[in-house]
MINU-216161 format. One line per 8 residues: for each residue x, y, z of C-alpha. Coordinates in pm, whole numbers, padded with zeros to 5 digits. Example, Ala and Ser with C-alpha at 12.3 -4.5 7.8 and 13.67 -1.06 7.14 Angstrom:
<pts>
01230:-00450:00780 | 01367:-00106:00714
</pts>
This chain:
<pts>
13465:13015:08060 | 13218:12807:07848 | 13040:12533:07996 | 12935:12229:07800 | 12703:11975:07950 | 12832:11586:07966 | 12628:11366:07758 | 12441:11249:08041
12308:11570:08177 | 12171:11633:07795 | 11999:11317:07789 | 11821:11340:08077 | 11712:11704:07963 | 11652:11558:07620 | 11407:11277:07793 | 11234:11561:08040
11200:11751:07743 | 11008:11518:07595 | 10807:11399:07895 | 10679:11740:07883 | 10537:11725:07521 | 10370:11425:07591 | 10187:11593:07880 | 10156:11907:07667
09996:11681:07399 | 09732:11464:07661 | 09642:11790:07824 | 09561:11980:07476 | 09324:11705:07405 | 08973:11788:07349 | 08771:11697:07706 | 08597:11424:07664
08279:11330:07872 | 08132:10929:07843 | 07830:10788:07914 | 07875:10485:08091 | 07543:10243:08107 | 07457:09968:08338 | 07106:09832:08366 | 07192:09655:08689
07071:09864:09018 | 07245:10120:09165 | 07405:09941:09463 | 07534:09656:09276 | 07888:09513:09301 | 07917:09556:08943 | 07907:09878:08968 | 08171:10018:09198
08422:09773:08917 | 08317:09981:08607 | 08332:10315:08818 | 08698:10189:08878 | 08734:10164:08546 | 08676:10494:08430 | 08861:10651:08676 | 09149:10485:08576
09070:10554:08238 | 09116:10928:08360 | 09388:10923:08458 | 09551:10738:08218 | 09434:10988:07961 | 09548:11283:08134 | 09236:11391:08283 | 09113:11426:07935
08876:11140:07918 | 08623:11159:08232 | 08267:10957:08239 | 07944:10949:08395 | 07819:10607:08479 | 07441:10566:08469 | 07298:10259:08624 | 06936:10132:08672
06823:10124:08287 | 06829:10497:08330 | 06936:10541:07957 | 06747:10224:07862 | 06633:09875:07900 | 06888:09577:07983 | 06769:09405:07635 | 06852:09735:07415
07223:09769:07514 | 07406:09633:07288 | 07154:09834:07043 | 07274:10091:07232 | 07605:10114:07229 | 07582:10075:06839 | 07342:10391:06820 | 07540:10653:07041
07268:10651:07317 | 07559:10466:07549 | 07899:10544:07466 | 07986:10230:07675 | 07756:10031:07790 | 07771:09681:07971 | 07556:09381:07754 | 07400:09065:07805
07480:08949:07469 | 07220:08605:07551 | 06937:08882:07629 | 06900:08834:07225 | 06895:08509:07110 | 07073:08354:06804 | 07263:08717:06770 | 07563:08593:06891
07611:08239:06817 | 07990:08179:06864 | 07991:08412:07203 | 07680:08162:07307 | 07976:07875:07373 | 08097:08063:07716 | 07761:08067:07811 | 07722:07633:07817
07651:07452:08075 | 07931:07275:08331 | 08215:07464:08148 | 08396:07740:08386 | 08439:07698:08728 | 08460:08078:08845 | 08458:08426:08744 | 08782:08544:08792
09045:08369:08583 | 08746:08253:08407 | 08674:08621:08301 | 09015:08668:08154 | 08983:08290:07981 | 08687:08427:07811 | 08800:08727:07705 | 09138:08613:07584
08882:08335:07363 | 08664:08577:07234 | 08901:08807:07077 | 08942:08652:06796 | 08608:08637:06677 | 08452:08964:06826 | 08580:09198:06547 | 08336:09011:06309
08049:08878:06563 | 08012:09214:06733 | 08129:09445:06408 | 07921:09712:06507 | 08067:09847:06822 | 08420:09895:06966 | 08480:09553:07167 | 08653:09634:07477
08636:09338:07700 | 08438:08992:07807 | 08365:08880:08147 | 08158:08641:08316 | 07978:08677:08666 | 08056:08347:08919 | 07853:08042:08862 | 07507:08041:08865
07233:07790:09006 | 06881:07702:08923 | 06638:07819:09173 | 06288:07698:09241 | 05971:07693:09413 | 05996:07311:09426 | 06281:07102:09508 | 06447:06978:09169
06734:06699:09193 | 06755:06522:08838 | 06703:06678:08463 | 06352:06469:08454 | 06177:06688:08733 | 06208:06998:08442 | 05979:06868:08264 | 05617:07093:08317
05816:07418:08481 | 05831:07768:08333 | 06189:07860:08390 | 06323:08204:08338 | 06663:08099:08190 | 06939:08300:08203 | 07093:08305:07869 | 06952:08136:07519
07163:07858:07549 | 07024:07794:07876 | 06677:07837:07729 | 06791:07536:07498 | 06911:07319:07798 | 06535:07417:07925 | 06329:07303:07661 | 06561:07007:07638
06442:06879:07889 | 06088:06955:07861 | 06026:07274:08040 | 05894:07622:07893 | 06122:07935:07885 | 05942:08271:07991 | 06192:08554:07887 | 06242:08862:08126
06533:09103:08221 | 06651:09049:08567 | 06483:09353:08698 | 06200:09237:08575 | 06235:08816:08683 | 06141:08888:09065 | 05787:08967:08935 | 05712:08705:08689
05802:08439:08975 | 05544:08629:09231 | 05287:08610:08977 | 05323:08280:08859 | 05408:08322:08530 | 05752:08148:08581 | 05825:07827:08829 | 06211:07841:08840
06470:08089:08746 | 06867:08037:08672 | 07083:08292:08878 | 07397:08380:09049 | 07380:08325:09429 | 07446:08736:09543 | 07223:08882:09274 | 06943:08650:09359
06912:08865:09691 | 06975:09169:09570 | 06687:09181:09307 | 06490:09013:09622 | 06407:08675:09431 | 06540:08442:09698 | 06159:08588:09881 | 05970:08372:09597
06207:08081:09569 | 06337:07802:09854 | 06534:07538:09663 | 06861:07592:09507 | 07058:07332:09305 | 07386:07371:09446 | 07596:07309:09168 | 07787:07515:08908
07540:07515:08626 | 07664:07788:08429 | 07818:08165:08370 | 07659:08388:08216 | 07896:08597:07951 | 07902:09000:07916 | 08044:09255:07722 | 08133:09606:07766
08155:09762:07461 | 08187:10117:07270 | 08050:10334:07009 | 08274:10358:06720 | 08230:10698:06591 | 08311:10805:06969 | 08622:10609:06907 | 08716:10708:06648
08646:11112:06715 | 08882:11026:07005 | 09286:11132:06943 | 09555:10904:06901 | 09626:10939:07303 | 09335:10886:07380 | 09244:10624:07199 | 09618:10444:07322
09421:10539:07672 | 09150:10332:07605 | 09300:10042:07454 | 09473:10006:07756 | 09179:09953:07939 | 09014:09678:07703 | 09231:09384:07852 | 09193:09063:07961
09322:09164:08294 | 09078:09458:08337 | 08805:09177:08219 | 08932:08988:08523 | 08932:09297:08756 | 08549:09369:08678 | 08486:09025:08679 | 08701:08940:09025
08468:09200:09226 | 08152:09073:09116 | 08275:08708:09169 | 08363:08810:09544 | 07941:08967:09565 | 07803:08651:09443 | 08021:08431:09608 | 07925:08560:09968
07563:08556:09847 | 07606:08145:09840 | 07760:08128:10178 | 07511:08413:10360 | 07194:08189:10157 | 07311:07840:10321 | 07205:07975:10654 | 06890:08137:10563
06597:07953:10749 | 06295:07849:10501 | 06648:07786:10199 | 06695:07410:10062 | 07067:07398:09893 | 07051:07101:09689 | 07330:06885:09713 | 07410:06680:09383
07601:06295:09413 | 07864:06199:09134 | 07598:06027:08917 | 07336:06285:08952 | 07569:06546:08815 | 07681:06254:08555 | 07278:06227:08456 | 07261:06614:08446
07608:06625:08220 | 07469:06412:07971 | 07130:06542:07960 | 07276:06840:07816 | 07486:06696:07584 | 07207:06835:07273 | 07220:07164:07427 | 07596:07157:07292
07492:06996:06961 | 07203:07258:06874 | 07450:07533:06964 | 07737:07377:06705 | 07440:07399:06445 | 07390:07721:06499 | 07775:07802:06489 | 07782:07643:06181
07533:07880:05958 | 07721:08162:06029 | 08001:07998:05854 | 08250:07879:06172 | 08362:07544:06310 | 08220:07459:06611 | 08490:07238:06681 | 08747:07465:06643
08538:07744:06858 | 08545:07493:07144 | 08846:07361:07133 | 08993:07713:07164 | 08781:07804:07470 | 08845:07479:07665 | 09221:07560:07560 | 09159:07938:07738
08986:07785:08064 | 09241:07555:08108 | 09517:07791:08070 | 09345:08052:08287 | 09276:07772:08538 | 08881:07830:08514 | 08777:07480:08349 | 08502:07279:08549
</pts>
């Protein structure tokens, strides 16, 4: 007696069948090892997020795509990532695209000041922005995602309420547009990594520094500062990018692999746990003895809003020469905060 299976049973081995060749196919990849880079120290929050990452990554490749993250500058200085990533040293590495002023003009608009309220939706608002304009702005790497850390404050050795008591101070700003707010309003900008900001304040060669609350302890800067305007000044904007040609060598699984895990929603996941660090650092600084927060009134923060108002202008200039419309640049980030729930 012949049996003859129902068309159900030779569906399901049809589908299992198949199922099978695609795990044939992930696991007869070539292994595939990355370098990971992250100039922030070892135990930061950031850290833990983009170790996350690549395990997932892993996994979703079928154990062929594994990585080695290396944090501390060990495979180079915070400044040289992005130069990095381009060059093969990194085969992802994490980027402070303001570290290099003028570079990245149209990125430069989710780094202005009083325009995202938090890092976690506002991580996904920025990344869902940026895509349209990273393929050209950031042409020579593999864009994988955008993120922001949580708001960050300006932090002195003297109390500073209104944008007039700038004037005179050496400020380590955060990002180049915030070096434009600075010398807007009369101060001096003295450039340094954040590894390197801690020392610059203890020798004098800076009076004030911009920051996020958690980090500030963590590099141990809150030991040669005491007053902290408490407001939402700004976020500064990140990247995490790849080398191409280690793209590209990748295969076609692989690659899907990785796509997958340049999202806006893994730009909110790194960005989320790093918004939860800084966030606490706020709350555990407000009860530190020998700490001033600095509390801002409705027309202080109105005197501070419109102080900046050039800060936006210069940075619509510089849009301009590299051929976009800072209108329409703005427009479609305030339209991404605001969807996101992340505008100020």
């Amino acid at each position: 007696m012949s049996f003859k299976p129902s068309l159900r049973v030779r569906a399901a081995c049809a589908a299992a069948l198949l199922a099978t060749a695609g795990s044939a196919a992930l696991a007869q990849d070539k292994p595939v090892t990355l370098k990971l880079s992250s100039w922030v120290p070892a135990q930061h929050a950031l850290n833990p997020a983009l170790q996350a990452w690549g395990e997932s990554l892993k996994k979703a490749s079928g154990g062929s795509i594994s990585s080695t993250l290396f944090p501390s500058e060990q495979l180079g200085k915070a400044f040289d990532h992005y130069d990095m990533a381009r060059d093969g040293i990194a085969d992802f590495a994490y980027v402070n695209p303001g570290y290099q002023p003028g570079r990245f003009p149209i990125f430069a608009a989710s780094s202005l000041p009083f325009m995202t309220a938090n890092a976690k939706s506002g991580s996904a608002a920025v990344d869902a922005w940026y895509r349209a304009y990273a393929a050209k702005e950031m042409k020579d790497v593999y864009f994988c995602f955008a993120f922001v850390h949580d708001p960050g404050a300006l932090h002195s050795r003297k109390k500073i309420v209104l944008p007039g008591d700038i004037k005179g101070l050496k400020v380590r700003p955060a990002t180049a547009t915030i070096g434009q707010m600075i010398t807007t309003l009369g101060g001096t900008n003295v450039q340094s990594s954040a590894p390197e900001a801690r020392d610059m304040l203890e020798r004098g060669v800076a009076d004030a520094i911009t920051f996020p609350w958690g980090s500030l302890m963590l590099f141990g800067i809150d030991k040669v500062v005491t007053h902290h305007l408490d407001v939402p000044l700004y976020v500064t904007p990140f990247v995490w990018v790849m080398n191409k040609d280690k793209y590209n060598a990748l295969s076609a699984p692989q690659k899907k692999a990785v796509d997958e895990h340049c999202t806006s929603e893994w730009a909110e996941k790194v960005g989320g746990a790093w918004a939860d660090f800084e966030s606490a650092g706020h709350a555990k600084l407000a009860t530190m003895p020998g700490h001033e927060l600095v509390k801002l009134n409705a027309e202080q923060l109105d005197a501070w809003r419109k102080a900046v108002a050039p800060v936006v202008d210069q940075w619509g200039k510089d849009v301009t020469r590299v051929g976009a419309d800072p209108k329409q640049v703005l427009d479609a980030l305030k339209a991404s905060l605001t969807k996101y729930k992340a505008a100020l």
